[in-house]
Biotite code that builds the C-alpha atoms (Angstrom):
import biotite.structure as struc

atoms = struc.array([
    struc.Atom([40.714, -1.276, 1.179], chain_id="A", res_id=1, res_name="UNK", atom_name="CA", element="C"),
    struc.Atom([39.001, -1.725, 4.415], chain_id="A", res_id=2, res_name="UNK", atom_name="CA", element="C"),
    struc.Atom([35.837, 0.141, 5.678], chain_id="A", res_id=3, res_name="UNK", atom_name="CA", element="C"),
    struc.Atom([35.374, 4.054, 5.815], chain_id="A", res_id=4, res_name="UNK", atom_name="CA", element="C"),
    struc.Atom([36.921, 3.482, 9.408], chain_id="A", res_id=5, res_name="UNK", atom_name="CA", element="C"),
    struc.Atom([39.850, 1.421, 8.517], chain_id="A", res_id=6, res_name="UNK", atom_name="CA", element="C"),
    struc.Atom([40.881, 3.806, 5.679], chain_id="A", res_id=7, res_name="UNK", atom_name="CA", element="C"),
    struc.Atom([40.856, 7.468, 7.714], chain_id="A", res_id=8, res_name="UNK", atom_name="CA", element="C"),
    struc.Atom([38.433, 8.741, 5.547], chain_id="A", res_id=9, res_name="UNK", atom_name="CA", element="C"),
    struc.Atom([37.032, 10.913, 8.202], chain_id="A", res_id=10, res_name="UNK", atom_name="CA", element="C"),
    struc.Atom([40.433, 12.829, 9.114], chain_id="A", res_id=11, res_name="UNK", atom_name="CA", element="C"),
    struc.Atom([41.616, 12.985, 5.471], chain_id="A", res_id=12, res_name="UNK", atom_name="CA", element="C"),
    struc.Atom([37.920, 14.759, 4.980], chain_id="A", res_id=13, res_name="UNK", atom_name="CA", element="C"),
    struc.Atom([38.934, 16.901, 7.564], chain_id="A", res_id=14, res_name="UNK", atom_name="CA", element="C"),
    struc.Atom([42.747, 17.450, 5.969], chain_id="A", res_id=15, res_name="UNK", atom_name="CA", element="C"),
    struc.Atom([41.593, 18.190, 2.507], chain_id="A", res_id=16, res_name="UNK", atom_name="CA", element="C"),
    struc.Atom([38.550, 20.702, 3.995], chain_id="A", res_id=17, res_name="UNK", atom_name="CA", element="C"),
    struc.Atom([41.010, 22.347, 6.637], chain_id="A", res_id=18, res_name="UNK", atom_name="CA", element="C"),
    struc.Atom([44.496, 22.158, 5.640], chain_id="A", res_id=19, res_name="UNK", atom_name="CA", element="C"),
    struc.Atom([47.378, 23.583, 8.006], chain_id="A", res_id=20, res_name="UNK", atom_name="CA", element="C"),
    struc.Atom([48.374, 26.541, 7.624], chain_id="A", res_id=21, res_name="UNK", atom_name="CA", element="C"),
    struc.Atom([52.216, 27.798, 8.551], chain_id="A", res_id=22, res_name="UNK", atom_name="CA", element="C"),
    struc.Atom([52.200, 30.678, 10.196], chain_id="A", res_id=23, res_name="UNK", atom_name="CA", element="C"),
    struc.Atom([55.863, 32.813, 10.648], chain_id="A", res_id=24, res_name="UNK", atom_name="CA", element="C"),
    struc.Atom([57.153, 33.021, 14.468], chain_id="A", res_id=25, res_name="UNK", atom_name="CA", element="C"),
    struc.Atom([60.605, 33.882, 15.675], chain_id="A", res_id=26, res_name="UNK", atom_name="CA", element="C"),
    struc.Atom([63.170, 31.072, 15.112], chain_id="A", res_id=27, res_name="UNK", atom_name="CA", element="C"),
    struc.Atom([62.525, 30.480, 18.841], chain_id="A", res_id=28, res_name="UNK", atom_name="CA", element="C"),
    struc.Atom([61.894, 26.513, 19.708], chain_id="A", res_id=29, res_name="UNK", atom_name="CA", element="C"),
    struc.Atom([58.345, 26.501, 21.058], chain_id="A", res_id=30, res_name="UNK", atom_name="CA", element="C"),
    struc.Atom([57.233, 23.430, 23.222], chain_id="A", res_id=31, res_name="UNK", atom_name="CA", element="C"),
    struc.Atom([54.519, 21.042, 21.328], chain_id="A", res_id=32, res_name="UNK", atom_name="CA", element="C"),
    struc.Atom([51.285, 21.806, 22.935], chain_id="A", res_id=33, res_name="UNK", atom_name="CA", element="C"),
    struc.Atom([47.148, 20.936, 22.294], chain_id="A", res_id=34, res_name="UNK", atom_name="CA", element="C"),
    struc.Atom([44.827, 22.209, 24.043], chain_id="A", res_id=35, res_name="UNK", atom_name="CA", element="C"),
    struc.Atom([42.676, 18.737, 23.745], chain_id="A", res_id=36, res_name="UNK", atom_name="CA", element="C"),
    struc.Atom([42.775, 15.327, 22.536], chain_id="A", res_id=37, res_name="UNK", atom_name="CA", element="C"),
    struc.Atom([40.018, 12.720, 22.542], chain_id="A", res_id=38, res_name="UNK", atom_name="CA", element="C"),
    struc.Atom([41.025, 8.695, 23.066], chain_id="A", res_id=39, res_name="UNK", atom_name="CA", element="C"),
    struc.Atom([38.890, 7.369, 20.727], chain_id="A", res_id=40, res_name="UNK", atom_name="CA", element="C"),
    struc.Atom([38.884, 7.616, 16.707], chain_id="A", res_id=41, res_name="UNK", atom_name="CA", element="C"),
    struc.Atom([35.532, 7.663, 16.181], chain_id="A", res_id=42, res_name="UNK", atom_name="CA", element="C"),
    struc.Atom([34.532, 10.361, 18.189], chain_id="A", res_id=43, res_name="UNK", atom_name="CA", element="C"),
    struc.Atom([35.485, 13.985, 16.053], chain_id="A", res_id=44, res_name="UNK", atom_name="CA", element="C"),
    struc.Atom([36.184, 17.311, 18.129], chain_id="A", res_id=45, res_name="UNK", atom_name="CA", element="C"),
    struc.Atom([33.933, 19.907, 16.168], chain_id="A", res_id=46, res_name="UNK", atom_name="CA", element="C"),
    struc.Atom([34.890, 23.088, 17.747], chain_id="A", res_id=47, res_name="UNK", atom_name="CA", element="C"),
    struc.Atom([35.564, 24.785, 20.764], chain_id="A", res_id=48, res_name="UNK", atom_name="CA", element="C"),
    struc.Atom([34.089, 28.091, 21.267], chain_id="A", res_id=49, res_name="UNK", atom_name="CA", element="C"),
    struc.Atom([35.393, 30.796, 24.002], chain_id="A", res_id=50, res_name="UNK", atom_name="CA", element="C"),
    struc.Atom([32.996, 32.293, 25.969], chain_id="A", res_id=51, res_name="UNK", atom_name="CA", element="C"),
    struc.Atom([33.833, 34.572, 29.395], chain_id="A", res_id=52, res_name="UNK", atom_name="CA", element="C"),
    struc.Atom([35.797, 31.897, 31.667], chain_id="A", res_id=53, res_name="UNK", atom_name="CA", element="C"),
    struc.Atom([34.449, 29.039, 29.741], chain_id="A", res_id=54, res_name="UNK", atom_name="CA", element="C"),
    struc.Atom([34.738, 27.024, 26.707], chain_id="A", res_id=55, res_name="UNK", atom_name="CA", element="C"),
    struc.Atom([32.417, 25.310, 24.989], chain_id="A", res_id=56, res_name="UNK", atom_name="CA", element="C"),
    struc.Atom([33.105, 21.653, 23.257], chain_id="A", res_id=57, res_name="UNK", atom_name="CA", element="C"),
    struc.Atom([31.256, 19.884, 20.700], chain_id="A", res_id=58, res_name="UNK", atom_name="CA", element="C"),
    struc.Atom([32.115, 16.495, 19.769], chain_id="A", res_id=59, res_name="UNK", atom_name="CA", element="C"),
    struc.Atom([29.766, 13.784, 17.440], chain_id="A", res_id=60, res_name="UNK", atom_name="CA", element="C"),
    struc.Atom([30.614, 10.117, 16.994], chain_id="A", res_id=61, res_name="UNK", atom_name="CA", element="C"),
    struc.Atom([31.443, 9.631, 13.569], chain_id="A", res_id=62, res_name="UNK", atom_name="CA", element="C"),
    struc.Atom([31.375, 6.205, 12.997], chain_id="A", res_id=63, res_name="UNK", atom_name="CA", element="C"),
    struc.Atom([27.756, 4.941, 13.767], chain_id="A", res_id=64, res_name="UNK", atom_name="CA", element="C"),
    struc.Atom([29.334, 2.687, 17.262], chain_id="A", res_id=65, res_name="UNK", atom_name="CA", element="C"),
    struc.Atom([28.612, 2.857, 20.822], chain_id="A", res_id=66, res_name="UNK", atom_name="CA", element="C"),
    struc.Atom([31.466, 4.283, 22.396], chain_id="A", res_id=67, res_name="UNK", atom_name="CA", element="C"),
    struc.Atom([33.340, 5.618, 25.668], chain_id="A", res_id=68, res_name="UNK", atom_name="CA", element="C"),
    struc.Atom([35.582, 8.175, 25.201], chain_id="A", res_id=69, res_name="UNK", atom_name="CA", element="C"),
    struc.Atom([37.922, 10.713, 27.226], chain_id="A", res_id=70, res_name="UNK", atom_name="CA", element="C"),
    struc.Atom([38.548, 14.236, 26.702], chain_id="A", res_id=71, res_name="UNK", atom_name="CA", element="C"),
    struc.Atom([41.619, 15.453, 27.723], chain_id="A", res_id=72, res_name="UNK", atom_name="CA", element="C"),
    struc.Atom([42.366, 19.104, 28.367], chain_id="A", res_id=73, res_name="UNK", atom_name="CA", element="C"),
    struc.Atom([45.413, 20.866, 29.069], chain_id="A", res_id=74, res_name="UNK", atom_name="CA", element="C"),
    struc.Atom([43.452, 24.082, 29.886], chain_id="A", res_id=75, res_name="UNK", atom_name="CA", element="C"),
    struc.Atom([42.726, 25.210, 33.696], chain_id="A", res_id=76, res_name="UNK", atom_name="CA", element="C"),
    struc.Atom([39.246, 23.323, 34.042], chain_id="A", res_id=77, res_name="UNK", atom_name="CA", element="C"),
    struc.Atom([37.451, 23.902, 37.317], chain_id="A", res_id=78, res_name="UNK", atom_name="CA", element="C"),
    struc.Atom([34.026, 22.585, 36.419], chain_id="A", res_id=79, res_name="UNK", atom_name="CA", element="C"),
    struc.Atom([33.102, 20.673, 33.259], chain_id="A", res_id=80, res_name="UNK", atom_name="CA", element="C"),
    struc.Atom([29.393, 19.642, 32.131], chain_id="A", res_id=81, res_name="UNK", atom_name="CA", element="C"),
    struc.Atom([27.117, 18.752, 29.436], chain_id="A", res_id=82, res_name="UNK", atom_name="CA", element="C"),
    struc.Atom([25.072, 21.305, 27.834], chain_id="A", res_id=83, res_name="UNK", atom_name="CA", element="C"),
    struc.Atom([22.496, 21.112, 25.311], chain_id="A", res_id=84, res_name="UNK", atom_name="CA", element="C"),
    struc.Atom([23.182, 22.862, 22.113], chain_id="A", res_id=85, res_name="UNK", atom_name="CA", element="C"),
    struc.Atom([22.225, 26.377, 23.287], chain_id="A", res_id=86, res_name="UNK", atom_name="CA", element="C"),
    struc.Atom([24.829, 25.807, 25.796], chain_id="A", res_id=87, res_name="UNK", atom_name="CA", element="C"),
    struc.Atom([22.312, 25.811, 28.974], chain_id="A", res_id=88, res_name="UNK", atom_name="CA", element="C"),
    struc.Atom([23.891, 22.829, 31.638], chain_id="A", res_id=89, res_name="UNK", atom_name="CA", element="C"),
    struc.Atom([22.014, 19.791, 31.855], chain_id="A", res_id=90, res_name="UNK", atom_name="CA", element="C"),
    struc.Atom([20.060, 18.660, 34.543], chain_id="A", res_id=91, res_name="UNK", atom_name="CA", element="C"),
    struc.Atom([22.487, 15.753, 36.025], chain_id="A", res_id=92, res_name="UNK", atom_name="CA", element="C"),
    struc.Atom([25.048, 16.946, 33.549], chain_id="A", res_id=93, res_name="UNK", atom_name="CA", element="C"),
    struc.Atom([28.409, 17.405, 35.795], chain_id="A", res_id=94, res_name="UNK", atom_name="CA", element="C"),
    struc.Atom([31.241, 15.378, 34.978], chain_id="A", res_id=95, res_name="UNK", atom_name="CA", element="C"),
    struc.Atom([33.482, 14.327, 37.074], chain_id="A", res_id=96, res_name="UNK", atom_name="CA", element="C"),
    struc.Atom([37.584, 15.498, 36.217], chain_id="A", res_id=97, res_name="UNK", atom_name="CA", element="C"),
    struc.Atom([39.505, 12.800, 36.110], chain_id="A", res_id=98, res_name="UNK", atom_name="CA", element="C"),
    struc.Atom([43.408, 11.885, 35.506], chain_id="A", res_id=99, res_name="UNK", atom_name="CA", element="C"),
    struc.Atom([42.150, 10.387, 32.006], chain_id="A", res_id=100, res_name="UNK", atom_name="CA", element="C"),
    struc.Atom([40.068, 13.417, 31.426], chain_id="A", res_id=101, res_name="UNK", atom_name="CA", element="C"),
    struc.Atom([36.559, 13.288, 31.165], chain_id="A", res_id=102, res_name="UNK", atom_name="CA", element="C"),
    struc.Atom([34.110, 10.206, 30.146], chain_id="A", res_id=103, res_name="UNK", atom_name="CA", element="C"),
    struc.Atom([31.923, 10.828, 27.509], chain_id="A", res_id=104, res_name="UNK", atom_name="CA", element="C"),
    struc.Atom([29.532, 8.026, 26.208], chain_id="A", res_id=105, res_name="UNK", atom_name="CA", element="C"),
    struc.Atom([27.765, 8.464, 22.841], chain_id="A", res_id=106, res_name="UNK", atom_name="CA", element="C"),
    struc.Atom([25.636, 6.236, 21.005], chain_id="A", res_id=107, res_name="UNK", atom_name="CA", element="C"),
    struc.Atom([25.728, 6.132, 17.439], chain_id="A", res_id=108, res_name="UNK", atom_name="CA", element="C"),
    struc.Atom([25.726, 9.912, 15.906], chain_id="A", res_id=109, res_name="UNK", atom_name="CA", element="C"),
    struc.Atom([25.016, 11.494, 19.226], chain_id="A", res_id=110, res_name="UNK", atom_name="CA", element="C"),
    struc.Atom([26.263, 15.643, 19.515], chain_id="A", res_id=111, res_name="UNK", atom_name="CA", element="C"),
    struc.Atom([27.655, 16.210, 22.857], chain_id="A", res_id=112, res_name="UNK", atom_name="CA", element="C"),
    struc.Atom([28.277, 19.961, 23.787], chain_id="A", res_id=113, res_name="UNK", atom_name="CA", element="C"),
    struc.Atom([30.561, 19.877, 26.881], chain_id="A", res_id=114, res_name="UNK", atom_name="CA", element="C"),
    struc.Atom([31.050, 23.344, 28.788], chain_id="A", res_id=115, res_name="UNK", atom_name="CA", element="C"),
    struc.Atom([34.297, 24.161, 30.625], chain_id="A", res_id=116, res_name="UNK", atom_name="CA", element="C"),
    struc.Atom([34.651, 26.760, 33.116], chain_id="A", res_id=117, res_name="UNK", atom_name="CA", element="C"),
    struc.Atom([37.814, 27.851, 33.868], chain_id="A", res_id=118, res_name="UNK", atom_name="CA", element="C"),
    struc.Atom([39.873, 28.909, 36.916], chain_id="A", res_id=119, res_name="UNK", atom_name="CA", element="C"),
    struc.Atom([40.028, 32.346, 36.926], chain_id="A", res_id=120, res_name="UNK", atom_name="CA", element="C"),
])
């Protein structure tokens, strides 16, 4: 019931495509950790790609809105800007590090590669 949005249809895709798999650890309790998290719904973390003392981030905005969102890392970041998709930095592409994260704005559809360069 409900549009494509309401329903979840876009993480379900995602569960049915890429479905969790358990791995076997030692019966140790481990701490719940992610490496990132993104504030809004409609915007869909690809993939991250390592690279020497970076990581690259691609996100898309899945529903067809305008929308603000914040990435949130839990990873070392020292610098963090927008590259194009063969991962060169923008021209005015810094972002700014924030206590939210970072402020990414898409418009309907729009790819956004962010690069993160670690502290090393």
């Amino acid at each position: 019931a409900g549009s494509f949005q309401d329903a979840g249809v876009i993480q379900r895709a995602y569960n049915l495509n890429f479905p969790l798999h358990a791995v076997p650890a030692s019966s140790a309790q481990c701490p719940a950790w992610s490496a990132f998290s993104v504030s809004s719904p409609a915007v869909v973390l690809e993939t991250a790609e390592d690279r020497p003392e970076a990581v690259v981030v691609r996100l898309y905005e899945a529903y067809g809105s305008t929308v603000v969102a914040w990435l949130q890392t839990s990873l070392p970041v020292e610098e963090a800007m927008l590259c194009d998709l063969l991962e060169r930095p923008a021209a005015q592409g810094r972002l700014l590090l924030e206590q939210r994260g970072m402020r990414l704005s898409f418009t309907p559809f729009r790819v956004l590669s962010v690069l993160l360069v670690l502290r090393g």
